[in-house]
VEXLOKE-619647 format. One record per residue (C-alpha): residue number from 1; x, y, z. Coordinates in Angstrom, 1 decimal, decimal comma. Example, Ala and Ser with C-alpha at 12.3 -4.5 7.8 and 13.67 -1.06 7.14 Angstrom:
! residues 2
> 1  12,3  -4,5  7,8
> 2  13,7  -1,1  7,1
! end
This chain:
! residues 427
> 1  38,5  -3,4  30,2
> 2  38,9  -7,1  32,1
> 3  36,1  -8,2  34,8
> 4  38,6  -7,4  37,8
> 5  39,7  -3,4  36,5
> 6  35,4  -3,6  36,3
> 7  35,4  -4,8  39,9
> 8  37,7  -2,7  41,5
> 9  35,5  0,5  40,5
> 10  32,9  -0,5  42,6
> 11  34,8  -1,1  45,8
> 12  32,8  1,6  48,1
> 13  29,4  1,3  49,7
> 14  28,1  3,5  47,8
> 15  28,3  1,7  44,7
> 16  27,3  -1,4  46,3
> 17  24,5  0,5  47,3
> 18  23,3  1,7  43,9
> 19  24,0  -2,3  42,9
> 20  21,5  -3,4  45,0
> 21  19,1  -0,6  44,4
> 22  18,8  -1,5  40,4
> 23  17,7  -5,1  40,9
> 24  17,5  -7,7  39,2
> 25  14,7  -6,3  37,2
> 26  16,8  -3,2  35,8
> 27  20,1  -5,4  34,5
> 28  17,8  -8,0  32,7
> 29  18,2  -6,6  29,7
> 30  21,5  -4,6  29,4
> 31  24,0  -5,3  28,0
> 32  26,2  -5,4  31,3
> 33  26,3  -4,0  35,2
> 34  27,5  -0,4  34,2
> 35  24,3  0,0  31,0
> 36  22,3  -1,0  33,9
> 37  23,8  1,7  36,5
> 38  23,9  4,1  34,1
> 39  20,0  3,9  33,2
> 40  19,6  3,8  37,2
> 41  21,4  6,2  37,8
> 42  21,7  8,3  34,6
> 43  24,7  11,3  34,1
> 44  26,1  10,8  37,8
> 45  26,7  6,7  37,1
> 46  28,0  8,0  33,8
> 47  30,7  10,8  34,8
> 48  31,5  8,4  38,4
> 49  32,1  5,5  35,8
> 50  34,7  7,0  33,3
> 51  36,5  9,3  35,7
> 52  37,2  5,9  37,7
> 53  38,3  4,7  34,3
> 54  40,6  7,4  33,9
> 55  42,5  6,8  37,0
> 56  43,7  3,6  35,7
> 57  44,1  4,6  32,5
> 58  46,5  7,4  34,4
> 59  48,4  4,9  36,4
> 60  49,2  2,9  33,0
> 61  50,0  5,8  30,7
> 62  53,2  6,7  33,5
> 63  54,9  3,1  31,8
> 64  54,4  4,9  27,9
> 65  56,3  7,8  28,4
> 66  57,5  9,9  25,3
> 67  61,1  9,2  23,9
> 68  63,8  11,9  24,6
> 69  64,6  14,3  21,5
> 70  67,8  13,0  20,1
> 71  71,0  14,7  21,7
> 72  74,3  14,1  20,0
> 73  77,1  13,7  22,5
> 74  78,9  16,0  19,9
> 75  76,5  19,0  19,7
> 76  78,7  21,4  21,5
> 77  81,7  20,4  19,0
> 78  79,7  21,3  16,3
> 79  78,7  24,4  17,6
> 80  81,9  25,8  18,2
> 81  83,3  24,7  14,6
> 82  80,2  27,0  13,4
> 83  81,5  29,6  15,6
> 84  85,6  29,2  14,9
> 85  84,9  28,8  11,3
> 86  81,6  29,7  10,2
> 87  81,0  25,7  9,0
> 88  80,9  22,0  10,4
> 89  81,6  20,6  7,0
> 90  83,2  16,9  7,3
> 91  81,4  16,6  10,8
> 92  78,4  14,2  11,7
> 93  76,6  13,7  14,2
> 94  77,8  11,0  17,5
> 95  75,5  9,2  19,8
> 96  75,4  6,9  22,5
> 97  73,3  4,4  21,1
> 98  72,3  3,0  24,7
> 99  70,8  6,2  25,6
> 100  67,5  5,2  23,9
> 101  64,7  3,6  26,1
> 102  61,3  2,5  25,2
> 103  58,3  1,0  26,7
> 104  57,7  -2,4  27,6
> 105  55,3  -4,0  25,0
> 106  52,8  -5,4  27,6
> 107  52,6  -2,0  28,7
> 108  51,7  -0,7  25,7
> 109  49,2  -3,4  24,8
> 110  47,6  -2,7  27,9
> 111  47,1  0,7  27,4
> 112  46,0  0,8  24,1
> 113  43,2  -2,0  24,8
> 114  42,1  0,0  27,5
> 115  41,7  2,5  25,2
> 116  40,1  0,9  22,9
> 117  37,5  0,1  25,4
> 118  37,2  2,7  27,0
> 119  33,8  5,6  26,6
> 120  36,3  8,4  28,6
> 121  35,4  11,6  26,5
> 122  39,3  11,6  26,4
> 123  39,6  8,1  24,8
> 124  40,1  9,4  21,0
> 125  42,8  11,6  21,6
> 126  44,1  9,6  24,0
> 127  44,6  6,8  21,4
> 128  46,4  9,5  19,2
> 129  48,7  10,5  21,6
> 130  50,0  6,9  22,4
> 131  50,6  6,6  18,0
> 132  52,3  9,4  18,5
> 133  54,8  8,4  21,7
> 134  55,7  4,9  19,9
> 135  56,0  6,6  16,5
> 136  58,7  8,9  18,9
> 137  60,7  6,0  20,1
> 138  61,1  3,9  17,1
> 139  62,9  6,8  15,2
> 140  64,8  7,9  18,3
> 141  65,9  4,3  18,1
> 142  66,7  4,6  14,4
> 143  68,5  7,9  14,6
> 144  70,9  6,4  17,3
> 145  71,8  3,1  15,4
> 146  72,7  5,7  12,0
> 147  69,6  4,1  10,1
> 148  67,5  7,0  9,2
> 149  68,0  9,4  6,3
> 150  67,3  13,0  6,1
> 151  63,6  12,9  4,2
> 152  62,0  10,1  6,5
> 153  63,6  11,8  9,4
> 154  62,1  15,3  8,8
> 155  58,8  13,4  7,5
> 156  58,6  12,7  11,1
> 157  59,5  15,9  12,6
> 158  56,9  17,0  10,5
> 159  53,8  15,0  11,8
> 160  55,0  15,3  15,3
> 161  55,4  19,5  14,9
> 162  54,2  20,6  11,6
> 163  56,3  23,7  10,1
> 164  56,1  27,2  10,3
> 165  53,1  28,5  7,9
> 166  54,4  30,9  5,6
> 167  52,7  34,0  7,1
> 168  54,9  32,8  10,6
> 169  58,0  33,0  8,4
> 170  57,1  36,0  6,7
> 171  56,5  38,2  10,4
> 172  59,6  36,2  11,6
> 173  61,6  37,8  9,0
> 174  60,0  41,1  9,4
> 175  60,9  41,5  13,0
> 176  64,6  40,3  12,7
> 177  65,0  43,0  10,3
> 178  63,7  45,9  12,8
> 179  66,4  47,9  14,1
> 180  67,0  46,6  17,3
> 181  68,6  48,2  20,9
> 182  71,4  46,1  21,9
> 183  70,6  45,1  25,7
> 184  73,6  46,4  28,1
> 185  76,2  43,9  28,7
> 186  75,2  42,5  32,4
> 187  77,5  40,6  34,5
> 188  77,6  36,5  34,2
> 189  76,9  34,4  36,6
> 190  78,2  30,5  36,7
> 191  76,0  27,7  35,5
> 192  76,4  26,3  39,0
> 193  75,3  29,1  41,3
> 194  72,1  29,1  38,2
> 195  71,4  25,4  40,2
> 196  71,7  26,6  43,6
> 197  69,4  29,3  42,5
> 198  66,9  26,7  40,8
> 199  66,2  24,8  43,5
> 200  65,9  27,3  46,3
> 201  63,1  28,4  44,4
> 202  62,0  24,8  43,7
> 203  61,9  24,3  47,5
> 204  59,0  27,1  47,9
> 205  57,2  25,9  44,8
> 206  57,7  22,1  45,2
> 207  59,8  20,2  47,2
> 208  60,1  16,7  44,6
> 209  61,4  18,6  42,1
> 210  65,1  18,5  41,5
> 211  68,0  20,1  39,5
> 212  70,5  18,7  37,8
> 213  73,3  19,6  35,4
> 214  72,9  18,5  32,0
> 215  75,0  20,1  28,7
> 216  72,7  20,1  25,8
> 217  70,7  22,0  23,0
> 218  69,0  24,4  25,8
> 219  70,1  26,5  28,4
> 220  67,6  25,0  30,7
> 221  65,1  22,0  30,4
> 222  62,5  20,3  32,3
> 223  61,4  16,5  32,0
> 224  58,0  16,3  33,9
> 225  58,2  13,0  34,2
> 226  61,2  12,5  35,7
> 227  60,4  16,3  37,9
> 228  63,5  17,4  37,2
> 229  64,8  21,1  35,8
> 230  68,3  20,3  33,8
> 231  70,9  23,4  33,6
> 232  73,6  23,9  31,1
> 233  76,3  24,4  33,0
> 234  78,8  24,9  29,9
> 235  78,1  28,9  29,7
> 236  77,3  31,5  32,0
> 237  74,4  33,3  31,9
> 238  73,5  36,8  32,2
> 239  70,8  37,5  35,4
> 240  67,8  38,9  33,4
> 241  67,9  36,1  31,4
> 242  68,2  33,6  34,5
> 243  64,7  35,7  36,1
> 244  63,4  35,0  32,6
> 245  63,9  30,9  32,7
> 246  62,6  31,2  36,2
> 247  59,8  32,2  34,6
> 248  59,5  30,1  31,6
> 249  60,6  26,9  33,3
> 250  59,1  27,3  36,4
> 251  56,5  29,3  36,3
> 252  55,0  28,2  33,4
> 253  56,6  24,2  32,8
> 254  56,7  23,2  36,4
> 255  53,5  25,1  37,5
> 256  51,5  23,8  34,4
> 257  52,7  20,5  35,4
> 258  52,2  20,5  39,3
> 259  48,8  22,2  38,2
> 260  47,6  18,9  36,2
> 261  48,8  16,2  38,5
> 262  46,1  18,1  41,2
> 263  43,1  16,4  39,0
> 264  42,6  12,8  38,5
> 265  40,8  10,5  36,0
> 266  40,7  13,1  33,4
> 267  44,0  12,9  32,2
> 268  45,3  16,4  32,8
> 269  48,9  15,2  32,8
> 270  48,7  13,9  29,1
> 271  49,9  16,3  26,7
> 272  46,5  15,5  24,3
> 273  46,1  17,3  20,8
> 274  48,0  18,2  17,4
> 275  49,2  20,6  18,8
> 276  50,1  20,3  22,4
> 277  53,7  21,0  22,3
> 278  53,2  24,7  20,6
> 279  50,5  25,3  23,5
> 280  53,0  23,9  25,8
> 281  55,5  26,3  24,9
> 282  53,1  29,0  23,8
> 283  51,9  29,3  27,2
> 284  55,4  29,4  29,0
> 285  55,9  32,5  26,6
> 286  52,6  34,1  27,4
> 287  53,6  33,7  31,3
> 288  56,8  35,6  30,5
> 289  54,9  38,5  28,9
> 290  52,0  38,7  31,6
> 291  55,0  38,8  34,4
> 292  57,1  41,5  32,1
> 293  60,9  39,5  32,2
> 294  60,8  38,9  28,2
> 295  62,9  40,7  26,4
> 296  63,3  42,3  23,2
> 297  66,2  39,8  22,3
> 298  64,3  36,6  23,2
> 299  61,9  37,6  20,7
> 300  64,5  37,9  18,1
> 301  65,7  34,5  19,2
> 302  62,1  32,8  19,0
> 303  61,4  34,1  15,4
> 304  65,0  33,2  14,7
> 305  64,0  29,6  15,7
> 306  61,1  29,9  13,1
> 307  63,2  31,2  10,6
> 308  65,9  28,4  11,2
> 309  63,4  25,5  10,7
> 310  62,4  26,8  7,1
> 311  66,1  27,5  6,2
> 312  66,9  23,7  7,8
> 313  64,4  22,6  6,0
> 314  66,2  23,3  2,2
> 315  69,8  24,0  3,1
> 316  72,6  22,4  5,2
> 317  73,2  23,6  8,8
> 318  76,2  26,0  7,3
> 319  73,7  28,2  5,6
> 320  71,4  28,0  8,5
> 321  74,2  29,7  10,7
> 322  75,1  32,4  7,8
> 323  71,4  33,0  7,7
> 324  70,7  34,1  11,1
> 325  74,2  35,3  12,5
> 326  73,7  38,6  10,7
> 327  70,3  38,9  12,9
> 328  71,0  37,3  16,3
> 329  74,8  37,2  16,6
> 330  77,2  34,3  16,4
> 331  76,5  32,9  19,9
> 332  73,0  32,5  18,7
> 333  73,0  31,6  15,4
> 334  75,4  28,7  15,8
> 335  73,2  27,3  18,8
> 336  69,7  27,2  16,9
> 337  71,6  25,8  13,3
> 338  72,6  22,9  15,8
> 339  68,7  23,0  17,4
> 340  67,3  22,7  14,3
> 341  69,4  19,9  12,6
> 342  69,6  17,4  16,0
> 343  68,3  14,0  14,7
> 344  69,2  14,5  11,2
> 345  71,7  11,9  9,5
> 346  73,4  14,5  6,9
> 347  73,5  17,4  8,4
> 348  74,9  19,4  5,3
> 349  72,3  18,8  3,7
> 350  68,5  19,3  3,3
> 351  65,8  18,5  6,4
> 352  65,2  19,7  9,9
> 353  64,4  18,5  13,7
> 354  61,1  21,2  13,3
> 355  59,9  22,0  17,0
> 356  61,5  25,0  17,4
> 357  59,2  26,8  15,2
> 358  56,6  26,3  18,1
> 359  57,8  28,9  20,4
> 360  56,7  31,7  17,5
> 361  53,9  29,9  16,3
> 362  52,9  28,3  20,1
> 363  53,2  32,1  21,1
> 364  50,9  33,9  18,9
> 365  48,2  31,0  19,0
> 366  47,8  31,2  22,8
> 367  47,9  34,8  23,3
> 368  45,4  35,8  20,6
> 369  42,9  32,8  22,3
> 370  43,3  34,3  25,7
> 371  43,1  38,1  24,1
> 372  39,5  36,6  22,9
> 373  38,7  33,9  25,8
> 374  40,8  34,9  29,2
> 375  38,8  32,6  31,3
> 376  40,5  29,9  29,7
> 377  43,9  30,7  30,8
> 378  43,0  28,6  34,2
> 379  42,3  25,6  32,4
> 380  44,7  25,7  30,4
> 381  46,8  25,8  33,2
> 382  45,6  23,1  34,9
> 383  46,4  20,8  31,5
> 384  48,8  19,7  29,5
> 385  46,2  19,5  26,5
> 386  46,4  21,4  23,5
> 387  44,0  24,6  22,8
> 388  41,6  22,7  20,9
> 389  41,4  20,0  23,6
> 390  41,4  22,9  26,5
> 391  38,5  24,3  24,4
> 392  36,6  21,4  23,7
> 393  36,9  19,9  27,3
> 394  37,9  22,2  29,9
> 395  34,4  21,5  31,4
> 396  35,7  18,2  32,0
> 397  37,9  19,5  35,4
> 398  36,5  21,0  38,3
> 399  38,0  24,1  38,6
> 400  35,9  25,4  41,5
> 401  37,6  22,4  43,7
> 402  41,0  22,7  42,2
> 403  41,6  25,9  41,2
> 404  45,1  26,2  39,7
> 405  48,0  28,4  40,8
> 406  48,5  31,2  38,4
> 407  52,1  33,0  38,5
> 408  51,6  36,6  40,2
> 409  54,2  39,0  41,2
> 410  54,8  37,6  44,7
> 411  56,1  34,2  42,9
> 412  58,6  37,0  40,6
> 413  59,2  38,5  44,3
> 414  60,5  35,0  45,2
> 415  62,7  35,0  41,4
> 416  64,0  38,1  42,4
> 417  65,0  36,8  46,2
> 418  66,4  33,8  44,9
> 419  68,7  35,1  42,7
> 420  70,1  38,2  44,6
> 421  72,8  36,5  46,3
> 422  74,2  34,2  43,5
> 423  77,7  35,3  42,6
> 424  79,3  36,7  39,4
> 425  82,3  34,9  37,3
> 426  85,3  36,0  38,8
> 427  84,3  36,3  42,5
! end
C-alpha cells in the first residue's frame, strides 16, 4: 500500500487523536505508524485499519471484473438443428470476436499489489479470486479468436467449476429415471410481457436494477455488476415457471447481491472461494424450495445439467442430446447439449463448458449446511463468498447492524401481483 492510500485512512479526528495519544515514545521502535497504533490501541486499531483497507481494495476490484461466459451468436441455430434433426454435425461454433473485454493492466497491477500488501483476513482468497478472473478472460479471448482446442478448453472449465463427483452423477441418473407426472400444459405468456413483469417487481425491490432483452443459453440471467436481469425473449414461457425465475433471479441473485453491497471493507460483493459459483447457485435453489415454486421438472432439468457435463465431457454434443431427450424432452435436451458445449472449439467431439453441474451439486451442498447450521443462511445471504469462506468468516460482518433481507411470503405475494395481469400468446 503507497504512503498517500496510508494517509487517507487517517483523515478523521479521531485517528488524529489516537496519533497524538501514542507519542513519540510508542512508534520509536515499530516498524511503522499503524505497528505503533495497533500496540496503542490493540484489536480496535486492528479491525479500524483493515476494514479501511478494504474499502479501497473494494473500489479497485469494480475495474477487474470477471469475463462473460462465451456466447456463440449461433447457439440458437444449433439448437434447433438438434431439434429438426437430432444432430449439429458440420456446424461450429460463430462469435463476435469484439465482444470480449478485459481489464486494464494498471488496474490489475494495482489490485494485486494491494493485495499483496495487504493483512485484510480476506487478502488470501482475495488474491485467488483475481488468478481466477484474468485466467477467465484470457481464454474468453482465446475462444473468440478460434485458438483454443477442446482439452485446454475444458482443462479450464475444470479449475474454474470442477465436475460432477461420481456419487452426483450416480443420484442424477437415479432421479431422471423415476417415473415422473407430466405438469399440465399452462398457458404461454410472451418474453416481453416476462420484462414488463421483471421490472415492476424490480421497482419494489430496487429501483437501479434494470431489464433487458438478451437471447442466449438461459431463459433469464443476471449480471450484478452491470444490475441488470436479461430475458430471452425467443420463447414464451409458461407462468409457474416465470414465479419460479422471480424467485431464483430475484429473490435469491438480486437479493444476495443488494444484500452484500449493504457492508463495506469486507468484501461481501466478491464472489471468494473454490467454490463460490455452486453456493451462488445452490442458494438461489434453496430459496426456491424454502418459498415452495420449484417444481418436479426443474429438478429433472438440474440433474439433467449434471448428467450433460459428464456425457460432454466424453462424447460430442449429438450424443449429449440423444442422452437426455429420452428424460427431459426435446425442448430440453437440445438446450443443455448447447449449455454444456459453449466455449468448446469441436463441438462433436470430446470436452465440456462444466458449470452447469453446479446447480445439482451447489444445491445439495447448501441445503445439507443449512439442514446442520441454519443460522448461517443470513450470512450467507449477505455474501457472495463460498460456504467455506461464509463459515470461516461470517464473523467478519456485522449482522446485528445490517441484517439482510431474507425472501418471505409477502415478497412471493408481490411475484404473484406482478405477474397477474401479464397477457397470454394470442391475446
Amino acid at each position: 500500500m503507497n504512503r498517500d492510500e496510508q494517509r487517507s485512512m487517517f483523515t478523521d479526528s479521531n485517528s488524529h487523536q489516537a496519533f497524538r495519544e501514542t507519542g513519540r515514545h510508542a512508534i520509536a521502535d515499530a516498524k511503522s505508524l499503524k505497528d505503533a497504533l495497533t500496540r496503542r490501541l490493540g484489536d480496535s486499531m486492528h479491525d479500524a485499519w483493515w476494514r479501511r483497507g478494504g474499502e479501497i481494495l473494494e473500489r479497485c476490484i469494480q475495474d477487474v471484473r470477471a469475463a462473460q461466459y462465451p456466447m456463440p451468436t449461433n447457439l440458437q441455430a444449433v439448437r434447433c438443428s438438434l431439434l429438426r434433426h437430432g444432430t449439429a454435425d458440420g456446424m461450429r461454433w460463430e462469435y463476435d470476436e469484439h465482444s470480449a473485454t478485459a481489464p486494464s493492466l494498471g488496474a490489475v497491477e494495482k489490485v494485486i499489489d494491494l493485495v499483496q500488501n495487504s493483512d485484510h483476513p480476506l487478502a488470501e482468497p482475495l488474491e485467488y479470486h483475481i488468478g481466477r478472473v484474468l485466467a477467465g478472460h484470457a481464454i474468453l479471448r482465446d475462444v473468440l479468436r478460434g485458438r483454443v482446442g477442446n482439452e485446454h478448453f475444458t482443462d479450464w472449465s475444470k479449475r474454474q467449476w470442477g465436475v460432477p463427483s461420481g456419487p452426483d452423477v450416480e443420484a442424477a441418473r437415479a432421479l431422471l429415471e423415476r417415473t415422473f407426472a407430466h405438469e399440465q400444459d399452462e398457458v404461454l405468456i410472451e418474453g416481453s410481457e416476462v420484462i414488463t413483469a421483471f421490472e415492476a417487481l424490480l421497482k419494489d425491490v430496487d429501483g437501479q436494477w434494470s431489464v433487458a432483452a438478451r437471447s442466449g443459453a438461459a431463459l433469464v440471467a443476471v449480471n450484478s455488476d452491470e444490475k441488470t436481469v436479461f430475458v430471452n425473449v425467443a420463447h414464451p414461457f409458461r407462468r409457474s415457471a416465470i414465479r419460479r425465475l422471480m424467485v431464483h433471479e430475484i429473490g435469491g441473485h438480486v437479493t444476495r447481491t443488494n444484500n452484500a453491497a449493504r457492508h463495506s471493507g469486507v468484501l461481501t460483493t466478491v464472489p471468494l472461494g473454490n467454490d463460490a459459483m455452486a453456493t451462488e447457485e445452490g442458494l438461489a435453489l434453496y430459496v426456491e424450495r424454502l418459498l415452495g415454486v420449484s417444481s418436479a421438472m426443474q429438478e429433472r432439468v438440474y440433474a439433467a445439467r449434471a448428467v450433460g457435463v459428464a456425457v460432454a465431457l466424453e462424447e460430442g454434443i449429438d450424443v449429449v442430446f440423444a442422452a437426455l431427450e429420452p428424460s427431459v424432452g426435446a425442448e430440453a435436451a437440445a438446450q443443455i447439449a448447447v449449455r454444456v458445449k459453449r466455449g468448446v472449439e469441436d463441438f462433436s467431439a470430446p470436452g465440456a463448458f462444466t458449470k452447469d453441474h453446479v446447480y445439482l451439486s451447489g444445491g445439495s451442498k447448501v441445503s445439507a449446511a443449512l439442514a446442520r447450521q441454519p443460522d448461517l443462511l443470513p450470512t450467507l445471504l449477505s455474501t457472495k463468498w463460498d460456504l467455506d469462506t461464509a463459515r470461516k468468516h461470517g464473523d467478519l460482518l456485522r449482522l446485528s447492524d445490517q441484517p439482510p433481507f431474507i425472501p418471505d411470503q409477502s415478497f412471493l405475494a408481490d411475484i404473484d401481483c406482478s405477474i397477474s395481469t401479464l397477457r397470454t400468446v394470442g391475446e
